[in-house]
N, C-alpha and C positions, 0 to 999 in steps of 0.2 A: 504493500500500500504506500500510496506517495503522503509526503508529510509536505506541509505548505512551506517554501521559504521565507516568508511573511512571518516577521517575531511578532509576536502578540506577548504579552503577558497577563498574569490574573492577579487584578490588585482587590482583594476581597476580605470581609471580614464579617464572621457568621454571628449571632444577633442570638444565642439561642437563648440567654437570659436580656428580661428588657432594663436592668438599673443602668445606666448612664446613659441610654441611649433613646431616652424620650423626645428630645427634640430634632430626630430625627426626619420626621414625617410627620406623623401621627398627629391629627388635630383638635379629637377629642369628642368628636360628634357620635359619638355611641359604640358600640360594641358593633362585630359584624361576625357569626357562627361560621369557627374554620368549616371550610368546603373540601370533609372528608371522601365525600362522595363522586369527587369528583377523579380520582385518583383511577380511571380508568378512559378506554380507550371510544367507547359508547358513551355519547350524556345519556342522561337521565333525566323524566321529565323533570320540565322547569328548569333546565340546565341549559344554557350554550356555552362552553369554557373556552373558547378561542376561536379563531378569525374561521368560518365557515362551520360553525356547531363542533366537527371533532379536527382529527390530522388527517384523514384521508379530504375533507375540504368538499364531501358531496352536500353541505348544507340541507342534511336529512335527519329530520326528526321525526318515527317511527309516530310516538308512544305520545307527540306534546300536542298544545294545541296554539293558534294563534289568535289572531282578534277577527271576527266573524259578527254579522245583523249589523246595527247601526253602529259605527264607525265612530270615533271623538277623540280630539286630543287626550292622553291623560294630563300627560305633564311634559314640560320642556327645561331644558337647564343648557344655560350656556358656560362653553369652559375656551381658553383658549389654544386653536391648533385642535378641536376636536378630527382624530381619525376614525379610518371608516369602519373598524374594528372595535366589537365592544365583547366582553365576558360578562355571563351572567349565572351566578352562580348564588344561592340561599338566598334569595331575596336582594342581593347586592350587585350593581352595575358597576364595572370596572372599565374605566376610558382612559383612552389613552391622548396626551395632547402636548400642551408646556409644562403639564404635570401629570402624575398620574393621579385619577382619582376613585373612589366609589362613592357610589351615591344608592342611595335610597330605590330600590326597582318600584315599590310603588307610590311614591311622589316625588323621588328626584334631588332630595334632601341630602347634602353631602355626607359623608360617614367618616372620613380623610382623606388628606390631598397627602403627596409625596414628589419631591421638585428633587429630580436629580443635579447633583452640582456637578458644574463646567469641569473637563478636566485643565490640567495645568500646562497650555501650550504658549511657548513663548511668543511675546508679540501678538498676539491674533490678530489687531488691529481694531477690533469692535467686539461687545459683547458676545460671547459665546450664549445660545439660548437652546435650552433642552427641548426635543424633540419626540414624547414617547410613542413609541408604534402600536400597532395593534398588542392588547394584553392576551396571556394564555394564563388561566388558572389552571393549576395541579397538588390536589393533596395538601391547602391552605397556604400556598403560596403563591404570587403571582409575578411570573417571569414576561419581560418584555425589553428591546433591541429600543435602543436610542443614538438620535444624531447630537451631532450639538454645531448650532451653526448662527452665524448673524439672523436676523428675527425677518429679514428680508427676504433668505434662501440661502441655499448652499451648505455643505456639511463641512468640518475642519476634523471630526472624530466620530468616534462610535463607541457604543459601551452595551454591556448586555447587564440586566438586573435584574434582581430577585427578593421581592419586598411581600410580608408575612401579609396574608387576605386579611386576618383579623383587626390587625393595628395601625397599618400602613407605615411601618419600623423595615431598614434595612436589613435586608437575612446577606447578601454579598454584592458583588459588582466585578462583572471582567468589562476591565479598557481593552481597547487596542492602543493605546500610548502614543496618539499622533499617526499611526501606520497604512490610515487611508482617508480621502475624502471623500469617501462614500457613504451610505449606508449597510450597514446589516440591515438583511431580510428580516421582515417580521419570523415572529418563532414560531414555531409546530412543537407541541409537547407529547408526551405519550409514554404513559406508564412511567421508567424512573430516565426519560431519555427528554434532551432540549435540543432541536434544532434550527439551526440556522444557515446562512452564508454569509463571509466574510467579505469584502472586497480587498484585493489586489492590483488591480488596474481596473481601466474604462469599463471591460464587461467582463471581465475574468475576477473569479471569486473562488474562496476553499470553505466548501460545501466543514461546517462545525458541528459533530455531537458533543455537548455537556451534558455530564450528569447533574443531577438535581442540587449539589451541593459547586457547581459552579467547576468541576473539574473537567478538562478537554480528555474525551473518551478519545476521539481520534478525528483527522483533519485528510480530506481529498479535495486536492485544485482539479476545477473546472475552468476550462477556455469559453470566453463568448457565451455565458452560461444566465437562464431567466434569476430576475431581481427579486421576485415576488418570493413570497412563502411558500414553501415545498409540502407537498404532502407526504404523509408515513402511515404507512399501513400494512401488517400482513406482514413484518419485520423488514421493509426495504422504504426505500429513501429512495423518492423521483422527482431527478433532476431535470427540467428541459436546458436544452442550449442548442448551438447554430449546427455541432458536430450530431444533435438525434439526442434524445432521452434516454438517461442512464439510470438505470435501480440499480443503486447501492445497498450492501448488506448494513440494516440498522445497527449490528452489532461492531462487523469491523470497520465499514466504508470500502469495501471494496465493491467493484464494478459485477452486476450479477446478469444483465444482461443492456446491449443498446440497441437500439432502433430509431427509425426516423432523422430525414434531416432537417433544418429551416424551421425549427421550432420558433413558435411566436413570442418578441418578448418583452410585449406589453403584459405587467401586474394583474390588470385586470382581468387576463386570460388563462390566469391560473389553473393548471389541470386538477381534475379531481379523480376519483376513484371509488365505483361505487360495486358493491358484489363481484371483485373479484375483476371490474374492466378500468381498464384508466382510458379519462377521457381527455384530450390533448389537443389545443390548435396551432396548425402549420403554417406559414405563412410560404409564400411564393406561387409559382403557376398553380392551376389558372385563375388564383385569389389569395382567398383563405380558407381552408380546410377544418372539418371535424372530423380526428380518425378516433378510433375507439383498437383499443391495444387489450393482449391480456395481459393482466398485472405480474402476474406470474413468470411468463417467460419474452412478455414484447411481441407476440405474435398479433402480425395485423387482423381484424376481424371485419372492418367497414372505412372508409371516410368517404364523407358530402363533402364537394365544394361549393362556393361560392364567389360569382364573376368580383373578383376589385373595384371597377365602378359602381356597381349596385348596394353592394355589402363592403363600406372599408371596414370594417370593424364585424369581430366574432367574440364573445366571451361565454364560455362555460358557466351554466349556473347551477343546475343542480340535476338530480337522476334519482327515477324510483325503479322501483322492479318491470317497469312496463317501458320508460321514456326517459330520454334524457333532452333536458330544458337548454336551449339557449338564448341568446342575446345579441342580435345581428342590428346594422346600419349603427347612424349615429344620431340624427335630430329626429323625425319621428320612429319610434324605435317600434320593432318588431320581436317578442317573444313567440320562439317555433318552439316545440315537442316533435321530436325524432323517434321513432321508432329504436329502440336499444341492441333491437336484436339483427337490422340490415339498416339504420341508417336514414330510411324513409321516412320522409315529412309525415306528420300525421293530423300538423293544425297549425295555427299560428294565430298570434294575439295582437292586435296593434293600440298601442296607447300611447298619444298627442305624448311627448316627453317633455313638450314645451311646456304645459302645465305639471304634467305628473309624473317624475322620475323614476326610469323603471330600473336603476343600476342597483344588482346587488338582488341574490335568490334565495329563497329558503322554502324546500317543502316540506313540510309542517304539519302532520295531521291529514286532514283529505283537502287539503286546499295546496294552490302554487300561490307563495306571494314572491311578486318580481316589484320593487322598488317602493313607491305608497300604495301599489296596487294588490286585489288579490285574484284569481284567476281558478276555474275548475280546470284541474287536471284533466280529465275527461275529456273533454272536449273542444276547450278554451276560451270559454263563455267569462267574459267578465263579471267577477261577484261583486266588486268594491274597487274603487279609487278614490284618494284622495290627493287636493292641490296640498303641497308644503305651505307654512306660515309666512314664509319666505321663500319670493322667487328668484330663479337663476337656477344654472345648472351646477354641478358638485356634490350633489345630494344621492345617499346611496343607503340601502337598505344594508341593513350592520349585524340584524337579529330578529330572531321570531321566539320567541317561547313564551309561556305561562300566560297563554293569552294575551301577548302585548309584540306589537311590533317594533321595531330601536331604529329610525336612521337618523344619520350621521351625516349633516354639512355645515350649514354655518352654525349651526347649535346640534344637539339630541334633541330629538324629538320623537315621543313615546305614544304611540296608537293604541287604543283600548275597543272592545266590542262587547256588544250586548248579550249575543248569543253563538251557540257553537255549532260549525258543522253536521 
């Protein structure tokens, strides 16, 4: 296995008693019940612990339910830098933004905020300003990848952390010590495993497992390799990059099989994996592609294209046992249901996005909800839409569970319903 050339070091220190270290974070808004339940690779209802519900990233929730009949705000809270990543775990919402924070899931009421400090790079020239990504809760702690950069744009470093669900107290912290101007990927958790990507250059990155206490299990460089969060599932690690997608062994990092090349690598496009198929978009002739692989060994099963001028944009959103959902064009947007098992269109959903924003899936119970909207899986009969409080586009569907829908742009904003599918 290749080890990155890129020094990194792990500047950390574990928190397991809290005397001296209350002014850490912790702001004193109430208690919040560690999320032992979370400590698996399936949520549970009323659970979404990280960015796409679990680490395979099919944004499927078997067992929960979302917000159904008449539709209303519950509550909204603004933070600053809210991203499009939220966890939600025992009744507490975890965002990520210029601070980390939780808040109250049903009123929005903060619980603690947690403001990681700048690291100590000479000169910067202007404030360094924390950046937190999308959070992953595991087993009462919540791990999440930060930049730190002038408040304008641009990263100067990177740092990964690991701050207690209950108190919002630092449990550790790895820098990379100045060694890139990039971002780390948001993280993928799972079971006693954290992953991420590092940056090394422009699009080259060393693919990072931490164990839960902040130790580098082991480190594989990737060339030209997607920015977004990886999914893990089923013990392997899938990489996209421009060389084809790679499943690394979750244990070692080694290479277990590849396939594909021209993988797409826009964030947004992040592949998923659902029963066993990973679903992955291509980009080049003669568009943009949906192929459908097995997880297992990379073996091609289907892919749909799509003309470039018609469709510049493909995003992956979620997959049941019957379909898998996507997210095609850009200004009035189109949600299709593909057939899972050849590929074949089987409906498609069109909703104005100038009003109502469909980025960002979750299927949830017997409904699809794509962005404010919600949609029958069935057939693709709109059930529900709603305009944002605030217009403009950036707004993105973050979460569904416990009856309550979470997006994420210029604020949270948290949708509530009457009654249930």
């Amino acid at each position: 296995m290749q080890q990155s050339s890129m020094e990194l070091s792990r500047r950390s220190f574990l928190t397991n008693t809290a005397v001296g270290l209350a002014g850490l974070g912790a702001l004193g808004h109430g208690s919040v019940r560690t999320a032992a339940a979370s400590n698996q690779s399936t949520p549970v209802q009323g659970e979404w612990p990280q960015y796409r519900a679990g680490p395979a990233h099919s944004a499927r929730l078997t067992d929960d339910t979302g917000p159904t009949g008449d539709i209303e705000q519950a509550w909204s809270t603004s933070h600053d830098r809210i991203h499009d990543g939220v966890a939600v775990i025992d009744q507490t919402v975890y965002v990520g933004g210029k601070e980390l924070i939780a808040v109250n899931a049903q009123n929005g009421q903060t619980r603690w905020s947690f403001e990681p400090a700048p690291p100590e790079i000479e000169d910067p020239g202007e404030p360094l300003i924390p950046d937190v990504d999308s959070p992953a809760v595991l087993d009462g702690t919540v791990y999440a990848s930060v930049g730190f950069g002038p408040y304008d744009g641009g990263t100067y470093d990177a740092a990964l952390i690991a701050v207690d669900a209950n108190t919002g107290k630092r449990r550790w912290r790895f820098d990379t010590d100045d060694a890139s101007s990039l971002r780390m990927a948001p993280v993928t958790v799972t079971d006693d495993t954290i992953v991420t990507s590092i940056p090394r250059g422009y699009n080259d990155r060393t693919v990072t497992a931490f164990t839960t206490d902040g130790e580098i299990r082991w480190q594989t460089p990737i060339d030209d390799m997607f920015s977004g969060a990886l999914p893990v599932t089923d013990g392997r690690v899938y990489v996209p990059s421009a060389a084809g997608v790679q499943a690394l062994d979750l244990e070692t990092g080694e290479t277990v099989w590849t396939a594909l090349p021209r993988v797409k690598f826009d964030p947004a496009a992040t592949p998923i994996v659902s029963d066993g198929t990973l679903f992955v978009a291509e980009e080049g002739e003669p568009g943009v592609t949906l192929i459908a692989l097995d997880a297992a060994t990379g073996a091609e099963y289907w892919r749909t294209a799509y003309a470039p001028d018609t469709y510049p944009n493909l995003r992956i959103g979620s997959a049941d046992e019957k379909q898998v959902y996507i997210h095609v064009n850009g200004i009035d947007a189109d949600v299709i249901a593909l057939d899972r098992t050849d590929g074949g269109e089987r409906w498609r959903a069109h909703v104005e996005q100038r009003d109502v924003p469909t980025d960002g899936f979750a299927r949830v119970g017997e409904l699809l909800y794509a962005g404010a909207s919600a949609i029958d899986p069935t057939d693709g009969t709109i059930v529900w839409e709603r305009q944002l409080p605030v217009t403009g586009y950036g707004w993105r569907l973050s979460a569904v569970t416990g009856g309550q829908a979470y997006l994420s742009g210029a604020e949270l904003v948290v949708f509530s319903g009457t009654g249930h599918p």
